[in-house]
N, C-alpha and C positions, 0 to 999 in steps of 0.2 A: 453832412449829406453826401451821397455816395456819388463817382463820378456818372454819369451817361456818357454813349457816344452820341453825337452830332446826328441828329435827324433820328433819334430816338427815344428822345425826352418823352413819352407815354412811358416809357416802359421802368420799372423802381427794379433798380440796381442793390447791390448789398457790400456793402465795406469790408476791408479783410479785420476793419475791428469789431463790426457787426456779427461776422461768423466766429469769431473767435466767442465773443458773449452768446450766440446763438447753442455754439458748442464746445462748452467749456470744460467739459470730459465725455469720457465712453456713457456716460449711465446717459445724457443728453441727448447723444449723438445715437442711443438705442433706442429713446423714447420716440425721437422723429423718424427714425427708420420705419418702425414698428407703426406709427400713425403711416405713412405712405404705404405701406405693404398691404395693411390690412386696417384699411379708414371704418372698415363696418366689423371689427372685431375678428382677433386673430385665430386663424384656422390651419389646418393640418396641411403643411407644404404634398403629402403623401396621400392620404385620402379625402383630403378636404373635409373632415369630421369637422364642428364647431364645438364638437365636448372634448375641452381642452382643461387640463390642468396647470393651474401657475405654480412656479417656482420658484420664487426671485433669489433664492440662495441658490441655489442648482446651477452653476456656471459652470461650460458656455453653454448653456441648452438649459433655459431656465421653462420651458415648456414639454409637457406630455400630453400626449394624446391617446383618451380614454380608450377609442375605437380599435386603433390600429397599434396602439400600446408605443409609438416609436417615441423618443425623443426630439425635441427641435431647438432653432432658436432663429430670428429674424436671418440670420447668415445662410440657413438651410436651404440650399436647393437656389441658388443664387451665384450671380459672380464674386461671393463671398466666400463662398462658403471652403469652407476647412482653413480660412486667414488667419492669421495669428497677428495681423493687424488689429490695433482697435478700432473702433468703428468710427472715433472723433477723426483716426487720419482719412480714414474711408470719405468720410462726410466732408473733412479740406478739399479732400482730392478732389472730388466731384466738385467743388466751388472755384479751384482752380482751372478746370480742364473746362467749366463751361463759359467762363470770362476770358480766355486767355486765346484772345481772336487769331494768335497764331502757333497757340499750342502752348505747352509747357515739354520741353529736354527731361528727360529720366536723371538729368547730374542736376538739374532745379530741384524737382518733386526732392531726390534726396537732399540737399539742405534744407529746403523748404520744412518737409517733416519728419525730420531725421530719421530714415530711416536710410537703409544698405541700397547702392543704384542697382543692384540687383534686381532687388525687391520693387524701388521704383519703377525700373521698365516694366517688369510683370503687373505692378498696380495698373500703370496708366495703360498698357493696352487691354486687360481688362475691363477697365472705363469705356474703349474706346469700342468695346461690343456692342454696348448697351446704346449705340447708334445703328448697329448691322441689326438686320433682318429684322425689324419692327412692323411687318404691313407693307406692300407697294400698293399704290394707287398708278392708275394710266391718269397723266396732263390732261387735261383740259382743250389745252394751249392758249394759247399760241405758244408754241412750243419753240426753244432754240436748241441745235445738237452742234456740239463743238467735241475733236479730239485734241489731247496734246500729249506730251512726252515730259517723263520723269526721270530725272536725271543728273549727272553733275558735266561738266563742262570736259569737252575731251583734254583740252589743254592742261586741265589738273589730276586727269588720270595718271600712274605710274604707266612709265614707259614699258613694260610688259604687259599693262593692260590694254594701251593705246593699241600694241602691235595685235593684241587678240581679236580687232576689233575692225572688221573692212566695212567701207563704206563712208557715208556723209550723213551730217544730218542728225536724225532720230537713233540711229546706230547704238545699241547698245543701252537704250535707255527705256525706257517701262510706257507703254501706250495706258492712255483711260480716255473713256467716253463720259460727256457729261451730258444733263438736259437740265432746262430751265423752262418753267411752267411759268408763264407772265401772268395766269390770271391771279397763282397763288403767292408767286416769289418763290418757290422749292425749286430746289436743285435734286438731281438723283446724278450717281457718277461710280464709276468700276471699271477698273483696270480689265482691258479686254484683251486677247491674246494676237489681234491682229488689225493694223485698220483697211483691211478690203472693203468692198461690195457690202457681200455678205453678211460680215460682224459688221458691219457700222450702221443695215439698214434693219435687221435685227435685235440691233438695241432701240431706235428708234421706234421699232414696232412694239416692241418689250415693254415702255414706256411713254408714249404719245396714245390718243384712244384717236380711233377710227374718226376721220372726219378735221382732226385737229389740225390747225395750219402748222407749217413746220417750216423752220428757217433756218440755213445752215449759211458756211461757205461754198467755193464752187470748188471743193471736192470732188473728183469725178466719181469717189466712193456714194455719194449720195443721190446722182441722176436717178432721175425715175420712180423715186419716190413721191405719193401723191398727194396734192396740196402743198406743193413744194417750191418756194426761191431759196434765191440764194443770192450773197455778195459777192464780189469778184477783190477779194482782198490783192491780188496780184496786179491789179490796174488802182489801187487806192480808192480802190469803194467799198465804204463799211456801212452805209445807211443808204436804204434805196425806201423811201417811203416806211410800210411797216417789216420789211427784209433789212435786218442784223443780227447780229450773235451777241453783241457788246454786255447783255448778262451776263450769262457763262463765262462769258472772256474775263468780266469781272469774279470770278469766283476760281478763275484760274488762277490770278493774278493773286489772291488771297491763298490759295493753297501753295503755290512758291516762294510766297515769302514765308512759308512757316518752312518750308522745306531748306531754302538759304539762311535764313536769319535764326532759325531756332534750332533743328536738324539736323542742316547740312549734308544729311544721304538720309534715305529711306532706303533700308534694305526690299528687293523683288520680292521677297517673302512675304513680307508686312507691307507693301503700298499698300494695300486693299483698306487696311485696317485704318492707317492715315487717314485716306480718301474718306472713307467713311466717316471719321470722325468729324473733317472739315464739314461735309455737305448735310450732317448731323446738329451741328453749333451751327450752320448759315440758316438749316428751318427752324430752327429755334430762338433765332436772334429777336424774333417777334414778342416773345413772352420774358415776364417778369425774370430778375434771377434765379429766386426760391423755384419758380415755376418748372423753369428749365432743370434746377435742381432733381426736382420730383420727376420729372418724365426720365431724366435719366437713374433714378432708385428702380423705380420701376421696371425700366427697362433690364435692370440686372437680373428681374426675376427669371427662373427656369434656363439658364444658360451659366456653361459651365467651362474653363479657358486657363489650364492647367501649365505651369511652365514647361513639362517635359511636351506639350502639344503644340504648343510656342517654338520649340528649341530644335524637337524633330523635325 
């Protein structure tokens, strides 16, 4: 039986011996793709014709399409597509990256599934799309907004970066805004380019719907905003009735330890993609493993994350 985490026993988990029987080559691991992609019968990525030709010899595009005459195959038009991956590592990866409550290292993935850490880091931040841009929804709320900072520790910076670097504090380290939805449990969160006024009340509006209670700290960035406490963390008050932030702070607290314990830097480049992944695996911690599996197949479709678009 597969492990759970604690206060999650509803939910059926899946063994790494489980996946392995689940997908114990490419021709398996195409057959489950192919059921998520297209549960009501496989259609043309390009014009969506349903007069499709099979070709189960014709690899890798064991499909035609009568219509519009192209070629395809479940990879087509996907965060797959042009891989020279099999699709059995495809399908690890994804069982990896959505159990792995603080992530999985690109020097893991490559022992993991032998392949080049090259090749790893481009798998898994491709993985980690298929958590970006799915739909926002405005909270509900009661809504919590918390920022914090990304970063490593000045004291372990090289002494020429230390010197580049004035100031205290957050200096030098990657701001993000998060929100916590109480009614749902979701998180939404993205690296923002400053924490003023402005951007902080902004994103609150970007995400909170009109009317919703909103709880922050006492920020001076958030005065004024309507439907509004807040806690005085600087006199040790984190719970005043139904004013705290202690969710978010909890999902903070979960995005640094992937960043310390597994990481150890997120390049400025890719915070976002991180971020995303975290606050991606936290709304999905609700649902089965397989389940999580399939929202993120899914999610590969029509998005495309090339390494020379990574690298530039």
């Amino acid at each position: 039986m597969s492990q759970q985490a604690p206060g999650k026993a509803h939910r059926k988990g899946l063994s790494l011996v489980q996946i392995t029987r689940m997908f114990p080559d490419d021709a398996a691991a195409e057959r489950w793709f192919i059921s998520v992609r297209w549960a009501n019968g496989v259609h043309c990525p390009d014009c969506g014709s349903r007069n499709i030709q099979e070709r189960p010899t014709r690899k890798p595009q064991p499909y035609r399409c009568r219509d519009c005459r192209k070629d395809f195959s479940v990879k087509t038009d996907t965060l797959m597509h042009n891989s020279k991956l099999g699709l059995q590592v495809w399908a690890i990866a994804l069982y990896l990256l959505a159990t792995s409550l603080k992530s999985v290292s690109s020097m893991k993935l490559h022992r993991d599934l032998s392949v080049t850490q090259k090749t790893a880091w481009h798998l898994a931040h491709r993985i980690r799309e298929t958590w970006r841009d799915n739909g926002h929804m405005l909270f509900s709320g009661p809504v919590e907004i918390d920022e914090t900072y990304i970063g490593g520790k000045r004291k372990n910076m090289p002494k020429r970066k230390r010197k580049e670097l004035s100031g205290r504090g957050a200096v030098g380290k990657t701001a993000v805004a998060g929100a916590k939805d109480r009614a749902t449990g979701k998180v939404t969160a993205e690296v923002v380019k400053s924490t003023d006024k402005e951007t902080l009340q902004g994103f609150v509006h970007a995400n909170a719907a009109a009317g919703a209670a909103v709880y922050t700290d006492e920020a001076a960035a958030y005065s004024g905003l309507p439907n509004h406490e807040s806690v005085k963390h600087s006199v040790g008050e984190y719970v005043r009735g139904m004013a705290h932030t202690n969710g978010i702070e909890s999902f903070w607290s979960m995005l640094k330890r992937g960043y310390q314990g597994t990481f150890h830097h997120f390049s400025e480049q890719h915070t976002d993609r991180y971020v995303a992944e975290f606050a991606g695996r936290h709304n999905q911690r609700e649902s089965d493993t397989i389940d999580q599996m399939r929202a993120m197949a899914r999610g590969m479709v029509g998005k495309r994350l090339t390494y020379e678009k990574l690298t530039g």
